[in-house]
C-alpha positions in Angstrom: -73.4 -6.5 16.2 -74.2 -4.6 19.7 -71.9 -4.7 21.8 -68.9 -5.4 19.4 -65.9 -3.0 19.1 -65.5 -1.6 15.9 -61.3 -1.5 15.0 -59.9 0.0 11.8 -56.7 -1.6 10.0 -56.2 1.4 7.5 -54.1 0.7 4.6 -52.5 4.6 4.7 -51.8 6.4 7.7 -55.2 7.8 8.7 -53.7 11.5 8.4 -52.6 11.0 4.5 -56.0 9.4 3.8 -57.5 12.4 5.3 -54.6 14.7 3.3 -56.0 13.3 -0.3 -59.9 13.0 0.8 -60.3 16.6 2.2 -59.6 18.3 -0.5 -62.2 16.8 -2.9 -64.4 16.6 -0.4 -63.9 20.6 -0.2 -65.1 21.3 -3.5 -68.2 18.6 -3.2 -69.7 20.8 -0.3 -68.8 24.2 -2.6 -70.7 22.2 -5.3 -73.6 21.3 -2.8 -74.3 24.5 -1.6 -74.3 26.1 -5.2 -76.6 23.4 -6.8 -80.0 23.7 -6.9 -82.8 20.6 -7.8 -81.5 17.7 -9.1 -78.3 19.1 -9.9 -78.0 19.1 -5.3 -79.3 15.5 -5.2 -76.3 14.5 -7.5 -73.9 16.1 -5.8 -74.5 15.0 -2.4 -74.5 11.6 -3.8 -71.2 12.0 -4.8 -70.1 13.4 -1.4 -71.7 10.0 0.1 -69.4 8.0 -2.6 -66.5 9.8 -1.6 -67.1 9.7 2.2 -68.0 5.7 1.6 -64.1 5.0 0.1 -62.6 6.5 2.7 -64.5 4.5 5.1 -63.6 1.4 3.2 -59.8 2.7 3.4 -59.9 3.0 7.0 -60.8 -0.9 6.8 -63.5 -1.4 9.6 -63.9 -4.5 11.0 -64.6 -6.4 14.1 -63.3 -9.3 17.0 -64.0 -12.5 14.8 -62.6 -15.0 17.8 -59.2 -16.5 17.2 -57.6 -19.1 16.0 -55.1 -22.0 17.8 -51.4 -21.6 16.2 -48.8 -24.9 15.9 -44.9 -23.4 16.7 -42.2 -25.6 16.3 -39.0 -24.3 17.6 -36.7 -25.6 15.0 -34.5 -23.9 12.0 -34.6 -25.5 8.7 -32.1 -25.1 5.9 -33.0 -26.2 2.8 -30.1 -26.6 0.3 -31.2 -26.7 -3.7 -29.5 -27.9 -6.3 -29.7 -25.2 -9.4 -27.3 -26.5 -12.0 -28.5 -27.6 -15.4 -29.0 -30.9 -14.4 -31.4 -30.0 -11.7 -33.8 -30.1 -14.9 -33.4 -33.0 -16.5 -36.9 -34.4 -17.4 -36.7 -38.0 -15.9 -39.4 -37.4 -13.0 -42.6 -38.4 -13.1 -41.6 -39.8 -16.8 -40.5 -36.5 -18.9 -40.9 -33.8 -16.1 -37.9 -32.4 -15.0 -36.6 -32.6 -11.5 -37.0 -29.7 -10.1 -40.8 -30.1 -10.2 -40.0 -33.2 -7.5 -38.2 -30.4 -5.2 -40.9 -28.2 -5.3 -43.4 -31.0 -4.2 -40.9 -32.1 -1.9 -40.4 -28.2 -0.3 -44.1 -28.2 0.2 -44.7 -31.1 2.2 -42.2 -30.2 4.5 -43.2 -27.0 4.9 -46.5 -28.2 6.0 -44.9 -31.3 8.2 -42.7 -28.5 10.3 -45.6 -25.2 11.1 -44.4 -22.9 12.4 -40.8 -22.9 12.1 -38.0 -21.0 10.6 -36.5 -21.9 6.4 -33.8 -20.8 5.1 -33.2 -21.2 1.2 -29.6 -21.8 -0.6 -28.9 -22.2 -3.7 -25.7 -23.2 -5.3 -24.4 -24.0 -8.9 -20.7 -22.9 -10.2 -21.5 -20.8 -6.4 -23.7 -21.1 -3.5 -26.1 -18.1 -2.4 -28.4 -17.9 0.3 -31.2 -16.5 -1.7 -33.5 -16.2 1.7 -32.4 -16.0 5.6 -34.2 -17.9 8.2 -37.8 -16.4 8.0 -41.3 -17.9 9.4 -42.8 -16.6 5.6 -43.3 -20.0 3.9 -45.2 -18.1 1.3 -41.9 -15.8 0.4 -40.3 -19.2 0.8 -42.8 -20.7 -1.7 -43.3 -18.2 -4.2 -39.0 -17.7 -4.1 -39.0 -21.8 -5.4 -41.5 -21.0 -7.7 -39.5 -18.3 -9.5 -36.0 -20.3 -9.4 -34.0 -21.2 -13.1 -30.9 -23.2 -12.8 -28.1 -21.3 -14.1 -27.7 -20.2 -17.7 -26.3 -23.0 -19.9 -24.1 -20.9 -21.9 -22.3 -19.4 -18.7 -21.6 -23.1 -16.9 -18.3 -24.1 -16.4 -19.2 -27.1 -14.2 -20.0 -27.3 -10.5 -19.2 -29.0 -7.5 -22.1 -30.9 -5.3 -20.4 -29.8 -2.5 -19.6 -26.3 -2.8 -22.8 -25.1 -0.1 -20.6 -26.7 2.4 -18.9 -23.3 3.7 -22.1 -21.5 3.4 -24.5 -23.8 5.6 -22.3 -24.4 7.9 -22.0 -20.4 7.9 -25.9 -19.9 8.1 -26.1 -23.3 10.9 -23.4 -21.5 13.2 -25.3 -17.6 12.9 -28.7 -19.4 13.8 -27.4 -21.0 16.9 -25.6 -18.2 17.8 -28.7 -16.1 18.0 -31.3 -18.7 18.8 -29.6 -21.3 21.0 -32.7 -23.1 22.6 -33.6 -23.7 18.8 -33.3 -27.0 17.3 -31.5 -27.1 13.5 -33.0 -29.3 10.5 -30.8 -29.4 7.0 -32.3 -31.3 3.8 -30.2 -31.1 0.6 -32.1 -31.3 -2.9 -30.0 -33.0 -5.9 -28.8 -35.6 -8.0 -24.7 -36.3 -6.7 -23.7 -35.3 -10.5 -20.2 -33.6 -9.7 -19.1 -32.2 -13.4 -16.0 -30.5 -12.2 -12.8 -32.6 -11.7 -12.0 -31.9 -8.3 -13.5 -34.1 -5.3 -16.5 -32.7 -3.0 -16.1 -30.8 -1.1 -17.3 -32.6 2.6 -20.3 -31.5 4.9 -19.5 -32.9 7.6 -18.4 -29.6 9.1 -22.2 -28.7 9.5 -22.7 -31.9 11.1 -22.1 -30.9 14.7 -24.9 -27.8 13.9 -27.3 -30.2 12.2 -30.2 -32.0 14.7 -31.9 -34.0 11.9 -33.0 -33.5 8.3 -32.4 -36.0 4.8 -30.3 -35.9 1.6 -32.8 -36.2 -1.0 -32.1 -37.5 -4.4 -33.8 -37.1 -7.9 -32.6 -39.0 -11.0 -32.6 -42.1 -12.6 -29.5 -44.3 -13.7 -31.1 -44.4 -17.3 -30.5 -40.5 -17.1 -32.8 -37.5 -18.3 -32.1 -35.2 -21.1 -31.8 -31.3 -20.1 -32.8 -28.5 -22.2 -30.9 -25.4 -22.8 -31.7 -22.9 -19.7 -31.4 -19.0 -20.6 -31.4 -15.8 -19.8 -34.7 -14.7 -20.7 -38.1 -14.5 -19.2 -39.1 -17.9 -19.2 -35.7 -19.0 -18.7 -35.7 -22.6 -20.7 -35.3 -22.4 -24.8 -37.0 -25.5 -26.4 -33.8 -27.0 -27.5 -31.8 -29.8 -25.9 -28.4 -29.8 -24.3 -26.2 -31.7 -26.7 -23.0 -34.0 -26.7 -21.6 -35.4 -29.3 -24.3 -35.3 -31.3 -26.8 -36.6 -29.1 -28.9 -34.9 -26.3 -26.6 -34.7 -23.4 -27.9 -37.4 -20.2 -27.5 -36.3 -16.6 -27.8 -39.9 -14.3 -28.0 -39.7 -10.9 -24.9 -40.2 -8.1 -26.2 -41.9 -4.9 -22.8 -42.8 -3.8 -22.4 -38.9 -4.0 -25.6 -38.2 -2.2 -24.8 -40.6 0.7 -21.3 -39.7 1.3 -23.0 -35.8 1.9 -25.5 -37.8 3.8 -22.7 -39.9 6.2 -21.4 -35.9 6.5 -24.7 -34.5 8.3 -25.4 -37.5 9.6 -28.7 -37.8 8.6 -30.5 -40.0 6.1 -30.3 -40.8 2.5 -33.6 -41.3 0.3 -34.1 -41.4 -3.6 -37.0 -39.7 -4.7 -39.9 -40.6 -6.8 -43.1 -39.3 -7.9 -44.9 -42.6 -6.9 -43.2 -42.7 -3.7 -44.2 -40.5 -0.2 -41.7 -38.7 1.4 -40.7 -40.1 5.1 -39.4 -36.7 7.2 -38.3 -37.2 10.7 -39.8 -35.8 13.6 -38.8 -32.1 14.4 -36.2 -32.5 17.0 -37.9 -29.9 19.4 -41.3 -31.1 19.6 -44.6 -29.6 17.9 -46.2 -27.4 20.8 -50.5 -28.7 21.3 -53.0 -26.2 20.3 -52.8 -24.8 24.2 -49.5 -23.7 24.4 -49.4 -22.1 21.6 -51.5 -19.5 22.1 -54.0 -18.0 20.0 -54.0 -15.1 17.1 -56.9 -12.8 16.6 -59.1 -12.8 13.9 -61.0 -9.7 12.3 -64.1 -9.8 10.6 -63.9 -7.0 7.8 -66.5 -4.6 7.3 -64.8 -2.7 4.0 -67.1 -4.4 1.6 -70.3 -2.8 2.9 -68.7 0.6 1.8 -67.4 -0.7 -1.3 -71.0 -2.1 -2.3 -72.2 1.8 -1.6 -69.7 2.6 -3.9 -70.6 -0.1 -6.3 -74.2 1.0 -6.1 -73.5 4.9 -6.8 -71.2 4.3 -9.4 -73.9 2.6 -11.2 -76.1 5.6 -10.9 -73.9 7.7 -12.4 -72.6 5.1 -14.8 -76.9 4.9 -15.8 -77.3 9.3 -15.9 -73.9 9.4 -18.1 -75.5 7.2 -20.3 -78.7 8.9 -20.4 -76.9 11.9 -21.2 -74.9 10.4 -24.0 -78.2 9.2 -25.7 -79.8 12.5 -25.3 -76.8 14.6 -27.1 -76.6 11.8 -30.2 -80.7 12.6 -30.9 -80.1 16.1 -30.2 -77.2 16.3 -32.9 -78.9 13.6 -35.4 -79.6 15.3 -38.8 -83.5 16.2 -39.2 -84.8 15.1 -42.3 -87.0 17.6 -44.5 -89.1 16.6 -48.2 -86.7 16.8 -50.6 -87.1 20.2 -52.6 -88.4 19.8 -56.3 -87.2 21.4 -59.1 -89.4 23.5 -61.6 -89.5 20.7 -63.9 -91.0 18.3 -61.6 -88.0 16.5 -60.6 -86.8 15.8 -57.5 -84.0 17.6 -56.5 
């Protein structure tokens, strides 16, 4: 490594690391100077230890190259569908259909690197659960975690009732990023359980460069089970009506009258199928104009294996100890006193 520039990436502010380290590294050195023999060996092992975790703190490391970056210079909203139906187990055979979005999320997250998602959600009420960030793993991770809404609490929902909202979170996006191109896909089925008409997209349609209108169902239908409260968020029993389990089927006149609103296209989605995405309307920047980001090499697990390595002296002296202290207290046996009639006592 000579000739290589050692940087630190501490994971406190140097200063507090210091505030918490000094102190017990105070009493070591008291300790030190007081010991004598082995008990001095010990204790300036234990001042290396505690000098060796700060170091690994501080997290040393070193230029490791860099690596090319993609940047596309495009917004994407992603609009999810999280009534009950969005669960209906008729993808893949039994799964339910919110496993499809998820698959679906993730391949266009890795057709579009580099640009900006937006999440929102809507059942009896549309949210925007996460703003136009470059995080797909908080994107990700916030799919993972999503439940449709609580059986017992729906009162029906309207496929159309994100329409307000996107075209909300299209308009504040070009407003602050005008050179930026805008993408919308919307995930559902077209099931509209309330008795009023959708409510139209086509509002958003101006804002919206390209994206799809992706549909999951079947016309056979898929039953749904109960979605609750709790931690896991599903119960094991079945939506019912009239004494059957309940079916949700599919609406793709629904789905492509949102689609003829955007003015993008309409596909119905299946496990066995691939999903076709159009090209990002501002075009994927080469490896060159991108521009590079650093990489580190770290260097905290050299002090960690220190740590490792004095740890497992003491861990081996302790026990030592230990073993010492059970013979010392054992009971020592003695002949067994006789009586003065011979016995034994």
């Amino acid at each position: 490594m000579e000739g290589e520039t050692v940087i630190f990436q501490p994971v406190l502010n140097v200063f507090l690391l210091a505030l918490l380290c000094a102190p017990v590294a105070a009493l070591a050195v008291m300790a030190l100077v007081r010991a004598t023999g082995r008990g001095r060996a010990l204790w300036a092992m234990r001042l290396v230890m505690l000098l060796a975790c700060f170091v690994m703190l501080l997290r040393p490391g070193i230029p490791g190259g860099a690596t090319e970056t993609l940047a596309t210079d495009t917004d994407i909203v992603l609009v999810v569908d999280t009534t009950a139906s969005i669960v209906a187990e008729d993808w893949d055979g039994d799964r339910p259909r919110l496993d499809g979005v998820h698959a679906d999320v993730q391949a266009i997250v890795d057709e579009y690197p580099g640009a900006r998602f937006a999440l929102i959600t809507f059942d009896a009420t549309a949210d925007l659960r996460m703003p136009l960030t470059t995080d797909t793993t908080a994107l990700v991770s916030s799919l993972e975690v999503l439940r449709p809404e609580v059986t017992s609490q729906s009162r029906g929902s309207s496929i159309g009732i994100a329409n307000q909202l996107l075209s909300d979170t299209l308009s504040n996006a070009a407003e602050s990023s005008p050179d930026r191109s805008r993408m919308v896909f919307y995930f559902g089925d077209g099931e509209q359980t309330v008795s009023s008409a959708p409510e139209p997209f086509d509002g958003s349609a101006e804002l919206t460069d390209a994206g799809a209108v992706l549909g999951y169902g079947t016309a056979e239908g898929g039953p749904m089970k109960l979605t609750t409260g709790g931690v896991d968020g599903s119960s094991s029993e079945y939506i019912e009506y009239e004494g059957a389990n309940a079916l949700s089927l599919i609406d793709e006149g629904n789905l492509e009258a949102i689609a003829s609103d955007l003015g993008v296209e309409y596909q119905h989605r299946t496990a066995d199928a691939a999903l076709t995405l159009p090209e990002a309307p501002s075009t994927t920047t080469t490896y060159a104009e991108s521009g590079t980001v650093g990489n580190v090499t770290e260097l905290y697990w050299v002090a960690a294996l220190v740590i490792v390595a004095l740890l497992g002296v003491e861990l081996t002296r302790a026990s030592m100890l230990v073993a010492r202290l059970r013979l010392l207290r054992a009971p020592s046996t003695s002949p067994r006193r006789r009586t003065t009639d011979g016995g034994a006592a």
